[in-house]
C-alpha positions as CSV (number, residue, x, y, z in Angstrom):
1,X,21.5,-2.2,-0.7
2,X,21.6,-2.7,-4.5
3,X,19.4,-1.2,-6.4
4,X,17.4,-4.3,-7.2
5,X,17.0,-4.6,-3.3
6,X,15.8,-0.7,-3.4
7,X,13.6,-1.4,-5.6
8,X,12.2,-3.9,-4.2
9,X,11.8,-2.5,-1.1
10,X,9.9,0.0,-2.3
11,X,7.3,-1.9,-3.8
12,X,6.8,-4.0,-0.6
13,X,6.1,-1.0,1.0
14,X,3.4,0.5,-1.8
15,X,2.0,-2.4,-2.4
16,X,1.5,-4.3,0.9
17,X,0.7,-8.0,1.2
18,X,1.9,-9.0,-2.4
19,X,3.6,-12.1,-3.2
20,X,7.6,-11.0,-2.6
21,X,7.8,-13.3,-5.9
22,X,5.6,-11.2,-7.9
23,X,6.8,-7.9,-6.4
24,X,10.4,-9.4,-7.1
25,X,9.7,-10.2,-10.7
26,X,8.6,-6.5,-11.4
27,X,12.0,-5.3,-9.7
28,X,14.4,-7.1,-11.2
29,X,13.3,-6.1,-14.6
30,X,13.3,-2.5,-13.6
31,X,16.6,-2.5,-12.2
32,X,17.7,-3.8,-15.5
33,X,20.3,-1.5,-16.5
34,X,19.8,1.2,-13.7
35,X,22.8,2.4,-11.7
36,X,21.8,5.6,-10.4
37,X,19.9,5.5,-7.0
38,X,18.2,8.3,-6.9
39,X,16.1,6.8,-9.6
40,X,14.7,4.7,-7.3
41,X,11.6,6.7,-6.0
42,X,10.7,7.6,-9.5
43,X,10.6,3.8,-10.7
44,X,8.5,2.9,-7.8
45,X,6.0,5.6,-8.1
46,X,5.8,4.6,-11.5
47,X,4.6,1.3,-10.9
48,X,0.9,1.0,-11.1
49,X,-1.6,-2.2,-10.0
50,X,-1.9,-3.1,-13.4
51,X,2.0,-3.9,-13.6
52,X,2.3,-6.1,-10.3
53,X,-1.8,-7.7,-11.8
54,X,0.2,-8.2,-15.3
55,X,3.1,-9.6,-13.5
56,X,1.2,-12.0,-11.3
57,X,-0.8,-13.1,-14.3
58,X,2.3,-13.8,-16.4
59,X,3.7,-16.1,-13.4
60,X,0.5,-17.9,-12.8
61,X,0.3,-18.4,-16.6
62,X,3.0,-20.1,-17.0
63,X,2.4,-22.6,-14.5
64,X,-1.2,-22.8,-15.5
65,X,-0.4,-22.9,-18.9
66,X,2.2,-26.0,-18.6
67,X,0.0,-27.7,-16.7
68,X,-2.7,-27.6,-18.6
69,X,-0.7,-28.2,-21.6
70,X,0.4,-31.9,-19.8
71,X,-3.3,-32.6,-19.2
72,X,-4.1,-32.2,-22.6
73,X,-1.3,-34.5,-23.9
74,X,-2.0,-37.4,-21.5
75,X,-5.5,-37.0,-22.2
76,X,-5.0,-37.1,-26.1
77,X,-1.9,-39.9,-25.8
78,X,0.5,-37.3,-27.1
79,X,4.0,-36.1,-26.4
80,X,5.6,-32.6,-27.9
81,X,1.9,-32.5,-29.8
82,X,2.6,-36.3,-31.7
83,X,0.6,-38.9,-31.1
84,X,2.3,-41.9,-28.7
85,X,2.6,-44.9,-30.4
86,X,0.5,-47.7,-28.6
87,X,0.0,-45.9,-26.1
88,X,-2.7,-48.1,-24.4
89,X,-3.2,-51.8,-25.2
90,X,-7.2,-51.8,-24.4
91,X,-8.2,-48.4,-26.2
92,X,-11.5,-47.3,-25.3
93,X,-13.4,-48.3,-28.6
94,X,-16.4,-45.4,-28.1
95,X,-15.0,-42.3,-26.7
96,X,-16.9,-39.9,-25.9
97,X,-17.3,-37.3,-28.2
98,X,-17.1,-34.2,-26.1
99,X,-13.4,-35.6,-25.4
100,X,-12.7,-35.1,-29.1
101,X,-13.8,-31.6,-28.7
102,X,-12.3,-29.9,-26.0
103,X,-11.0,-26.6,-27.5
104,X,-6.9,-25.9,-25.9
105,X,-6.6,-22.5,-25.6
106,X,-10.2,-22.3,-23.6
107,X,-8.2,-24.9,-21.1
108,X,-5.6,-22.5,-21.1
109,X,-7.8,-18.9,-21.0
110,X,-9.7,-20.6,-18.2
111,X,-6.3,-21.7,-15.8
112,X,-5.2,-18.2,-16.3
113,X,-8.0,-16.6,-15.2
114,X,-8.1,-18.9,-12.2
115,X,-4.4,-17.4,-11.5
116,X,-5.4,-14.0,-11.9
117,X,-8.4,-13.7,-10.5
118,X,-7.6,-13.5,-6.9
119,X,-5.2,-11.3,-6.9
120,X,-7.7,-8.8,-8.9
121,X,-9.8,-9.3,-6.2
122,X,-7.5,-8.3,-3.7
123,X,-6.0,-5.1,-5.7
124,X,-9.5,-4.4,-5.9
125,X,-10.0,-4.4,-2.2
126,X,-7.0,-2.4,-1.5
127,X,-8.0,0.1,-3.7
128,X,-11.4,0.7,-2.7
129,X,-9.5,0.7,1.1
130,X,-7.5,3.2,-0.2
131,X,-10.5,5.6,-1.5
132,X,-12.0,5.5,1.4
133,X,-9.0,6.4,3.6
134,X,-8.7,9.4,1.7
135,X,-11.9,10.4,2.0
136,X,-12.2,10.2,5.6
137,X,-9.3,12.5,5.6
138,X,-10.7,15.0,3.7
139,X,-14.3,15.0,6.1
140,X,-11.6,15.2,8.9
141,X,-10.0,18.7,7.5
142,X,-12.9,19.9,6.0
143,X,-14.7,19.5,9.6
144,X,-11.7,21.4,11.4
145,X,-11.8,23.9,9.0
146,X,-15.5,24.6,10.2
147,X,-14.5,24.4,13.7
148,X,-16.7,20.8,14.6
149,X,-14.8,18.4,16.4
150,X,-13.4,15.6,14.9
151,X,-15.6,13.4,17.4
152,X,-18.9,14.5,16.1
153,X,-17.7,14.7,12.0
154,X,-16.9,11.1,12.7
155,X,-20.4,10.2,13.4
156,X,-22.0,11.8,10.8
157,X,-23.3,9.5,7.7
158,X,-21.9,11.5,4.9
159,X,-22.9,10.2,1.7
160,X,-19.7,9.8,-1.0
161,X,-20.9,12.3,-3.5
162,X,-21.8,15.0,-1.2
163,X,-19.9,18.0,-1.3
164,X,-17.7,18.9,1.9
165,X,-18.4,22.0,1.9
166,X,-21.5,23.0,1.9
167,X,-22.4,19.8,4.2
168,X,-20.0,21.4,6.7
169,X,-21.6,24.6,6.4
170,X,-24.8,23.6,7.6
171,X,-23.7,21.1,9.9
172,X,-22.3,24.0,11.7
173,X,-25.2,26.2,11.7
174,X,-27.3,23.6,13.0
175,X,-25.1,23.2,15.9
176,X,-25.0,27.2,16.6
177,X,-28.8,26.4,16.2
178,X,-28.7,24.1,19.4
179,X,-26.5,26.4,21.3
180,X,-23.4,24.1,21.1
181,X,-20.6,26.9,22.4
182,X,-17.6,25.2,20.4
183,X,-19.1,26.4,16.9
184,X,-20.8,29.6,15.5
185,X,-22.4,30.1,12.6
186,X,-21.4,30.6,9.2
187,X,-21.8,34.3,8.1
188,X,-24.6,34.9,5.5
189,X,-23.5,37.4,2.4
190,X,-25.1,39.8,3.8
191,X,-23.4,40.0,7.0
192,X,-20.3,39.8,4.9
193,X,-21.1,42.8,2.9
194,X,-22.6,44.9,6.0
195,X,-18.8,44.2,8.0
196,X,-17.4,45.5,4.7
197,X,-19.0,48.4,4.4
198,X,-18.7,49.2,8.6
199,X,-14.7,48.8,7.6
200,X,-14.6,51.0,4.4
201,X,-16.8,53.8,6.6
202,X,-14.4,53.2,9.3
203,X,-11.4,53.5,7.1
204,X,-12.9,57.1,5.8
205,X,-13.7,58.3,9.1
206,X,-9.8,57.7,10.1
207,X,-8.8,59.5,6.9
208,X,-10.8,62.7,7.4
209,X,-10.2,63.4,11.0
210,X,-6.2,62.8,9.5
211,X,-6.6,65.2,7.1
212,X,-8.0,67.6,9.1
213,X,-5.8,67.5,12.1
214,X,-2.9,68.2,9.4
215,X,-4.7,71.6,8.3
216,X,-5.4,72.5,12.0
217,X,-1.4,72.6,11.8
């Protein structure tokens, strides 16, 4: 594969159900000038949504932008922005004054964001799709860590700004509350601190009887 087709490749695979022309566009100017392969990750990684929305806009511009430039001049009688000589044998003698009015570059600014927009839309969607996949994969390992069962963290209603971890923490003490076997509960500080201080007595007691045995000898 050239590197154009690498490339390309790549983007079709980040950036799933994209116009190939669009994605194509992007890629070919990227490749300009590139003839090292292993290049090729670091390109694509580097390619955000707002290149392949740019990139989409610039193609739907164009043809937006031509047309609209072609429905200006037949409107106006012109050609290459001159007026047509006799144009029309029966002029209209009272046109209509909003006709003499109509500003361009709004006709233009409003075909382009025509072009865009749907795309947006759709970028928009994937991203949002995208958010929300990663979050459900960080309630999934945040409720393993805790021990709960991927079934029940799954039907919990966790709100997005909610903090993983302390959810977690009393989701599992409220199923050691019920008696459910697979969990038990978090320990408090204080148990903490009381099965420290059992292992620092322990560890003393093992060093004195030590010591002692070695003066018995």
């Amino acid at each position: 594969m050239t590197i154009l087709e690498q490339i390309l490749a790549g983007l079709q695979q980040k950036f799933t159900g994209v116009d190939t022309a669009i994605l194509t566009r992007i890629a070919t100017k990227k490749a300009e000038g590139v003839t090292d392969e292993t290049k090729v990750n670091s390109i694509v990684e580097g390619i955000s949504f707002s290149d392949v929305l740019n990139s989409y806009g610039d193609f739907r511009a164009g043809d937006a932008t031509r047309t609209s430039v072609l429905n200006y001049e037949k409107r106006y009688n012109l050609k290459d922005g001159k007026p047509i000589e006799n144009p029309n044998p029966n002029p209209n003698p009272n046109p209509k004054p909003e006709d003499k009015t109509d500003d361009m570059a709004t006709i233009i600014a409003n075909a382009v964001n025509a072009a865009v927009k749907p795309l947006s839309d759709k970028l928009a969607q994937f991203e949002t799709e995208k958010l929300q996949a990663t979050r459900q994969e960080q309630i999934m390992a945040k409720a393993k860590e805790y021990g709960i069962p991927e079934t029940f963290a799954k039907r919990y209603a966790i709100p997005n700004d909610a903090d993983l971890d302390t959810y977690f923490k009393d989701a599992k003490q409220e199923l050691a509350n019920v008696g459910f076997s697979g969990v038990t509960p978090p320990e408090s500080a204080e148990t903490k601190i009381e099965k420290e201080a059992e292992s620092i007595a322990k560890m003393i007691d093992e060093g004195t009887n030590a010591i002692v045995e070695q003066n018995k000898n």
